[in-house]
N, C-alpha and C positions, 0 to 999 in steps of 0.2 A: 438325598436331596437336602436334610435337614443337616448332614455333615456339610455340605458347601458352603449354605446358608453361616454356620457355625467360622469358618475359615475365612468366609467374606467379614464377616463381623469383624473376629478377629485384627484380619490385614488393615481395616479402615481405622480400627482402635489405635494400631501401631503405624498408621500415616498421619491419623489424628497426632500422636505423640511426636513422630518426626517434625511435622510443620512445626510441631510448637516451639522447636527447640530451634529454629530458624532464628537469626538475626541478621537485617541487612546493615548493621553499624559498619563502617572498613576497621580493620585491624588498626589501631592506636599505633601511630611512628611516633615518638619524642624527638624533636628537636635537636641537630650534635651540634656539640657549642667547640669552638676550636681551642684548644686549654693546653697547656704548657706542659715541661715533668715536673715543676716547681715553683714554689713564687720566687717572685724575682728579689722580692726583699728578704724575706727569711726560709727557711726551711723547705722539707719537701712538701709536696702532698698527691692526693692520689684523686681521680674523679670519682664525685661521689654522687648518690640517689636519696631525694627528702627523704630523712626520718625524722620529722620534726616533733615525732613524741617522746623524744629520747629528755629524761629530766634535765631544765633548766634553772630550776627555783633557785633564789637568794643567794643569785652570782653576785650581787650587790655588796655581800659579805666582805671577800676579796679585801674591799677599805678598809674595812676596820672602825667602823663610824657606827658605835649605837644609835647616835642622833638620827642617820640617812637610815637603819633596819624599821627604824618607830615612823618613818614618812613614806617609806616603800609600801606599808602595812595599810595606812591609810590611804595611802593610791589604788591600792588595790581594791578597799571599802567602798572608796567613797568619787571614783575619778567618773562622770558622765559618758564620756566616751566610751571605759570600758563598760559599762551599763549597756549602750545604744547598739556595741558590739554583740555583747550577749541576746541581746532581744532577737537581732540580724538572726545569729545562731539559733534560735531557738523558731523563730520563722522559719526557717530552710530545713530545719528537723519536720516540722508540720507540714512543709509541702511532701520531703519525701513519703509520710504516712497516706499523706493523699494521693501520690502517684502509686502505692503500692497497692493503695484500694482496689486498683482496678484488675490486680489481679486475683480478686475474690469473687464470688457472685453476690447478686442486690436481692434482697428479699423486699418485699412491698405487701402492705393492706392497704386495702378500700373499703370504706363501708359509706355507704350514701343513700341518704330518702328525698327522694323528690316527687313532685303533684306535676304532671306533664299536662298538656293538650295536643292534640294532632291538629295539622292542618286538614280540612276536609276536601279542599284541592292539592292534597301531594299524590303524587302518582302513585299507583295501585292501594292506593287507601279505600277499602271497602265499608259500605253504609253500615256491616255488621258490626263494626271496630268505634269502640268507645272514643269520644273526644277527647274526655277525661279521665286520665285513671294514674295510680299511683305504681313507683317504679324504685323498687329497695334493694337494694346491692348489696351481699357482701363476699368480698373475693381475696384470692389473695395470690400473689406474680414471684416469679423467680426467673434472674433474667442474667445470662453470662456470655461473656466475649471472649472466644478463643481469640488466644494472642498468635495467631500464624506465623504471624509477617514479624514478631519479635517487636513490636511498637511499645505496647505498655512495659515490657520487661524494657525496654532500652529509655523509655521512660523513666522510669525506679531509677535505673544507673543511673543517669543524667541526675535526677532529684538528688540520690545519694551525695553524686561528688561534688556537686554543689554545697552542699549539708558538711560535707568535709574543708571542702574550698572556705565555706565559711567558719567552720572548728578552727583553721590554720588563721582566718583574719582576725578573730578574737585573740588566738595567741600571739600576731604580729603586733598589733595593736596593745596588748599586755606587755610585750615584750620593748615596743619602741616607747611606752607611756614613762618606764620603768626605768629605762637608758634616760630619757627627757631629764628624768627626775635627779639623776643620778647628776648628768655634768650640769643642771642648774645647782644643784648643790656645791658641787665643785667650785662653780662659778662664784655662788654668792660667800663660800669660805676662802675664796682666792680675793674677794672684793673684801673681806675682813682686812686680809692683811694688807691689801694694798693701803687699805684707811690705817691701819696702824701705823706702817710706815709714813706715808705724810703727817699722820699726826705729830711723831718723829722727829720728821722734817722740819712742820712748823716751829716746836720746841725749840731743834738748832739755830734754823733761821732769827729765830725771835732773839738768840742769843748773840748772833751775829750782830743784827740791827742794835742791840743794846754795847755791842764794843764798839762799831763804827759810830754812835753815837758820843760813846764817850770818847773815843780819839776825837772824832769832831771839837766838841766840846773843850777838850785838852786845845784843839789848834794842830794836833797831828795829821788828820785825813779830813780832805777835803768835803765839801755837802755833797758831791757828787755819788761818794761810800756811800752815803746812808741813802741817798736815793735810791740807788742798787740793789743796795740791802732791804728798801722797805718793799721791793719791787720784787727782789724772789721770794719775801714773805708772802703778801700776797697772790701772787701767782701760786704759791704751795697751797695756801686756804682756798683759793678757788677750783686747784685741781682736788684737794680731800672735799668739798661742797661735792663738784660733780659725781667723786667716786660715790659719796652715799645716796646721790641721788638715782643711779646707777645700783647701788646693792639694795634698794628699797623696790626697782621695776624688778629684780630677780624674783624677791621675796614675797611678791604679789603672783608672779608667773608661780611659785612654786604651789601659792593660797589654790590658785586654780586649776593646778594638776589635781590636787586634794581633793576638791571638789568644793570648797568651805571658797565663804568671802573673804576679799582680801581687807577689809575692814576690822576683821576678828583675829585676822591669823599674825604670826609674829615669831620671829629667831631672833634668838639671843646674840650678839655679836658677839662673838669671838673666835683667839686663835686657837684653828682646830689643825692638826696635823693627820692627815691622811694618807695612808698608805697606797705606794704605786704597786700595783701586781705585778708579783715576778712573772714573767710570761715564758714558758719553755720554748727553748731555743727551737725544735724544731712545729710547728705547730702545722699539724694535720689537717689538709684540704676536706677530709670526710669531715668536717665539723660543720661543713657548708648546709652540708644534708639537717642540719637541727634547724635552718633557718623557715620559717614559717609564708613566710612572702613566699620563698621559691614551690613550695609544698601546695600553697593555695594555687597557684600560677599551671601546676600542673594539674588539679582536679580538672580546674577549669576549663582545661583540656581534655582532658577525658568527657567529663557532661557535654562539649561541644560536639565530640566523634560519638558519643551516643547520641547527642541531634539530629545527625545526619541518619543515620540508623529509622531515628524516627518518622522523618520527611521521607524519606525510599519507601518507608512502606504504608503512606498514601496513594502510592499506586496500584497496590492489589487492594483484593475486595477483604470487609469485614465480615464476620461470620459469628452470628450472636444467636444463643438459642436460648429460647424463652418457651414460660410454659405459667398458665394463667389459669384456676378453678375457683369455684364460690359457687353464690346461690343468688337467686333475684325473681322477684317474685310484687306479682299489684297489692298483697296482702304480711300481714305479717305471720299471724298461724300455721301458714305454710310455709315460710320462708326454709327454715331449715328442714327440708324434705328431697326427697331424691327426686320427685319430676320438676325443683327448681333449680335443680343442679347443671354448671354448666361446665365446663373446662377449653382449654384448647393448648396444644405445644406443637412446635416443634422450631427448625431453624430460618432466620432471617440475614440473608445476602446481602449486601449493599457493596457497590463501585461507580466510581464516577467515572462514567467517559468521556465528558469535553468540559474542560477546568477553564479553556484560556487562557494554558500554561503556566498557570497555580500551582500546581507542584514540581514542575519543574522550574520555577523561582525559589520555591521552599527549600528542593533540593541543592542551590545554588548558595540560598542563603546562609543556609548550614556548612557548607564547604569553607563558606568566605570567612563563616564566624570562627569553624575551627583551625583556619589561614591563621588570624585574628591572634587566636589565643596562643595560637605555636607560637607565633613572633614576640608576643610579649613573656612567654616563660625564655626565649631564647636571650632577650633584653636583661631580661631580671638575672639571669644568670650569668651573663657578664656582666652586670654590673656590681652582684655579689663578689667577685673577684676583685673588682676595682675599688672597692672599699673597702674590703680586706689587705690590699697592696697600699691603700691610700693609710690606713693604720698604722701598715706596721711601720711603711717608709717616716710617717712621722715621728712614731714612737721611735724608731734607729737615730736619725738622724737629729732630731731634738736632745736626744739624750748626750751626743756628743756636744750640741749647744749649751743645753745647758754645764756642764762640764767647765767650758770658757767664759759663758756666762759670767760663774762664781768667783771665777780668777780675774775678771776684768772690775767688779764688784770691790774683789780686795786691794787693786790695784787704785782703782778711785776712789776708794777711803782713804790709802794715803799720799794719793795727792791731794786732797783735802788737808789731811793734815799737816801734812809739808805746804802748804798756801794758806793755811791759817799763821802756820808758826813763823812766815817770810813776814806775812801779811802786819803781824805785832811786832815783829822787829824792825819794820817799815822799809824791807829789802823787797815789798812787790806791792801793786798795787790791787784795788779790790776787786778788779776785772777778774783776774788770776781766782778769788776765792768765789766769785760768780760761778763762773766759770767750770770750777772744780767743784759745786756743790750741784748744778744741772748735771754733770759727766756723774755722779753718785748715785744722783736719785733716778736719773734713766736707765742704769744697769741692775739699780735695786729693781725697781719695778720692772722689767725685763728678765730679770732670772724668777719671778715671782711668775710672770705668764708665763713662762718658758714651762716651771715645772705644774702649773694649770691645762697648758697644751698636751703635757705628755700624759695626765689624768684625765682632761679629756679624751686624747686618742686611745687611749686604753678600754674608754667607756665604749666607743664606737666603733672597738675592733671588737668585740663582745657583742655589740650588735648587730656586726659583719657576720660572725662566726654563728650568729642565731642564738647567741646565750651562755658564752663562755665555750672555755677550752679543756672543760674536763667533760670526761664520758666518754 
């Protein structure tokens, strides 16, 4: 008999263990995104799976700009954002610790003194039974909830990949702060030269206005020259005003990536020449997998199908066993004695049977939300593509621009100088050197953006890629 008894035990121990290992979450489908054998602008690539811990640091490098290594540094000190990120992360850490609590047991004390009275009309209150008397406790509870149904463990999952969803927004965020930083720099060293060059300009022009003045003067060219002439002078001052007023909203925007006021903060003007990265011809689709968006996009997916998990299994019952001893006693002397001793254990059941279709809304709501999250990693991932095609197609075909760019540059410096040297021989008039000093300084400053665009797209195919193209 007492072998049966022994067997029963047993079998229940090792059902006990089976339930446990139950989880009603579904099986995790990811999302198939339809993708190509290659981009369509450059090279091959293959489909790839987030690994967005793969190292990204101090792709910034690349340039070549000790200036932009010493501003990166302090973006990373000092930027709010990434602060507010990190908090995020560090919240999402302390819930998963709190979801993981529950699958420990709760230990509890009591200890309490209290002066009671009886009612003298409560039922079965007999005339022997004091009115007044004192009532001292002290006890102490132990109290656990088998996880049957797989709630609290699908619980944890959910916390965790949350906790991870948020590790990867910290890194997108590090990572998009860091590109920000990069092509305003670019910018505001691209807005250097453009003020050089009109200053340049001005220079010329101011040279111009001082020949057509003195032909004037001489009786050679008419008032109409110098009006011309005083008229692309100024139009060059008002367009170099704008540029610095323009390279001054950078330098502000840059005060506040930093995190410092734009009151304090300040770059030095000048021409700085930066290096464009040579980028390997054929550049690898796996590099998608570094990017942090698409990484967070799919935790988030995961904590949704362990929701689901979670809401299923509000339909069966919970199963919590508790077990509660101490002492209690109208006096103190006695207190800790064995006829004050009280105890009790054993298991508490709980199910709901009519909700009002509560959880089967619950269960609904979890479906809808991990609908939800499929669709936006599906989004994120074709759109990582499309900015990765939108890169490289600029960086290709800018690069041929600029190329003609520089020939049309050399081309209109000398017609400039072939309409200056008509212009004093009095074989043209000063329309012609108008004329030919606009057709100059639009190709100058056009091959100046031109090669600003191709440093920029370089920044944001790097951003594309989740952090450069090596690794």
């Amino acid at each position: 008999m007492k072998r049966v008894k022994g067997v029963r035990g047993v079998a229940a121990a090792a059902l006990t263990l089976l339930l446990g290992a139950c989880s009603l979450a579904p099986p995790l489908k990811t999302p198939v995104v339809p993708t190509g054998d290659a981009y369509k602008e450059l090279g091959p690539w293959t489909p790839a799976q987030p690994a967005d811990r793969l190292p990204r640091d101090s792709w910034w490098t690349l340039y070549d700009s000790a200036e932009l290594d010493e501003l990166q540094k302090k973006l990373i000190a000092g930027n709010p954002t990434l602060a507010a990120a990190l908090a995020n992360y560090a919240q999402a850490k302390a819930l998963t610790d709190q979801a993981r609590a529950g699958l420990f047991p709760t230990f509890g004390l009591n200890a309490g003194v209290q002066r009671e009275r009886h009612s003298a009309n409560a039922p079965f209150y007999g005339s022997v039974k004091p009115y007044y008397y004192n009532d001292n406790t002290l006890s102490g509870s132990v109290s656990y909830e088998l996880d049957l149904w797989g709630q609290i463990r699908n619980e944890v999952a959910a916390a965790k990949a949350n906790a991870a969803a948020s590790a990867a927004d910290l890194e997108n965020a590090r990572l998009s702060l860091i590109a920000q930083l990069a092509g305003d720099y670019i910018q505001l060293r691209s807005l250097d030269r453009d003020i050089d060059i009109l200053d340049e300009t001005v220079k010329a022009y101011a040279r111009a206005l001082q020949l057509t003045q003195q032909r004037h003067g001489a009786g050679i060219a008419p008032g109409l020259d110098v009006s011309q002439a005083q008229t692309q002078l100024d139009s060059a001052r008002s367009q170099a005003a704008q540029t610095l007023a323009q390279r001054a909203l950078m330098e502000h925007a840059i005060a506040a990536l930093l995190g410092v006021s734009a009151s304090t903060f300040s770059i030095k003007p000048a021409i700085v020449a930066i290096t464009l990265p040579q980028i390997p011809s054929g550049v690898p689709a796996t590099l998608l997998q570094r990017r942090p968006d698409i990484a967070a996009a799919q935790r988030r997916m995961i904590a949704a199908n362990a929701n689901i998990g979670v809401a299923r299994a509000a339909y069966f019952p919970t199963l919590t066993l508790g077990a509660q001893a101490g002492f209690q006693s109208t006096g103190y002397s006695n207190l800790l004695s064995a006829p004050s001793s009280f105890w009790a254990i054993g298991p508490n059941a709980l199910l709901s049977v009519f909700d009002g279709g509560l959880r089967r809304a619950q269960v609904a709501q979890a479906r809808a939300e991990f609908d939800a999250s499929a669709a936006y990693y599906r989004s994120i991932v074709v759109s990582a593509f499309q900015q990765v095609e939108d890169s490289l197609a600029t960086l290709n075909h800018y690069h041929d621009a600029t190329v003609e760019e520089k020939a049309a540059v050399d081309a209109a410096q000398r017609t400039l100088d072939f309409a200056l040297a008509l212009y004093k021989q009095g074989a043209t008039d000063y329309l012609t050197v108008v004329t030919s000093q606009t057709a100059l300084l639009q190709t100058q400053l056009e091959a100046l953006n031109l090669d600003t665009l191709q440093l920029s797209a370089s920044v944001n195919l790097v951003l594309a890629l989740g952090g450069g193209w090596e690794g």
